[in-house]
C-alpha positions as CSV (number, residue, x, y, z in Angstrom):
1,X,92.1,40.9,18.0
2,X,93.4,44.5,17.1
3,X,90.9,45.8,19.7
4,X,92.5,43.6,22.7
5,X,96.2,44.5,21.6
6,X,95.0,48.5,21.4
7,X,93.6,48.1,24.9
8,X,96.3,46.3,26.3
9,X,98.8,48.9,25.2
10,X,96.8,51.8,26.7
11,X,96.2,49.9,29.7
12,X,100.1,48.9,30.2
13,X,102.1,51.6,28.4
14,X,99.9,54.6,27.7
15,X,98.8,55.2,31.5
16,X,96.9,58.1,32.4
17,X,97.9,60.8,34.6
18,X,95.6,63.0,36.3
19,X,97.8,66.1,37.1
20,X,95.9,68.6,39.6
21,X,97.6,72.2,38.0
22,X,94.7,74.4,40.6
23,X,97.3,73.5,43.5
24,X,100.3,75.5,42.1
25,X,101.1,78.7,42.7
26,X,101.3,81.3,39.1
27,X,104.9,80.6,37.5
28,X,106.0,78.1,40.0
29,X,105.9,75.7,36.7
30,X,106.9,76.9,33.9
31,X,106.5,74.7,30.6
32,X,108.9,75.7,27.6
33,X,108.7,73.6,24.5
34,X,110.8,73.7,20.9
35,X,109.5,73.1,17.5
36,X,110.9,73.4,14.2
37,X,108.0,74.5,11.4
38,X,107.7,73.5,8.2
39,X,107.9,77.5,7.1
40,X,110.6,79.1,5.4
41,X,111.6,82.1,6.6
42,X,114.2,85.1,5.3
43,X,116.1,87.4,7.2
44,X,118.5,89.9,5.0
45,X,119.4,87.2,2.4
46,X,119.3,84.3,4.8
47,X,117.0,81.8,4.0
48,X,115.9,79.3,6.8
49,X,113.5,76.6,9.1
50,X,111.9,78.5,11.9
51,X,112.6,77.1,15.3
52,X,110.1,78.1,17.4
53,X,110.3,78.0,21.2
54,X,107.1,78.7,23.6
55,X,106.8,79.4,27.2
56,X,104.0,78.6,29.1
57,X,102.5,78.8,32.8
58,X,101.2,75.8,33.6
59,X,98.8,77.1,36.5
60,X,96.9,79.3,34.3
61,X,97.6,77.4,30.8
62,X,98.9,81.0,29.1
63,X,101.9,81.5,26.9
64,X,104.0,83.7,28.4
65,X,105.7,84.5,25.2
66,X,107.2,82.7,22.2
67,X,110.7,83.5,19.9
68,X,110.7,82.1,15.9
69,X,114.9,82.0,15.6
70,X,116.7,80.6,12.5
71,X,119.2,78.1,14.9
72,X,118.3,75.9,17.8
73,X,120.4,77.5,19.7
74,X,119.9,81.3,19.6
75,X,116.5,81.2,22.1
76,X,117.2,83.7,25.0
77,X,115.2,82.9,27.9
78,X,112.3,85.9,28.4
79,X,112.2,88.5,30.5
80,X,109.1,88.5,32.6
């Protein structure tokens, strides 16, 4: 029973998408993401959560570079 409710839910909401990244061009997609860690950090007195932002071209799959700030807010878009 488990099994046929498992598969139904992949088969009707978990579809799978085959996405082709080969056809794009270097940094015409561009993939940033935001996490907060489970690390403390300090800066000066300041105790705090890292948020951690990444940015990452999807053609070739490497991070173009990555920023650990203490708000969500402070993430400055890189220069490349």
């Amino acid at each position: 029973m488990w099994s046929r409710r498992k598969q139904h839910s992949r088969d009707h909401y978990n579809p799978y998408i085959i996405r082709d990244y080969t056809r794009l061009k270097p940094l015409e997609v561009i993939n940033e993401d935001y996490m907060t860690e489970d690390i403390l950090c300090r800066k000066g007195n300041r105790v705090f959560r890292a948020h951690l932002y990444a940015f990452q071209d999807m053609r070739s799959r490497a991070i173009l570079g990555w920023s650990l700030q203490p708000e969500m807010n402070e993430c400055q878009t890189p220069s490349w």
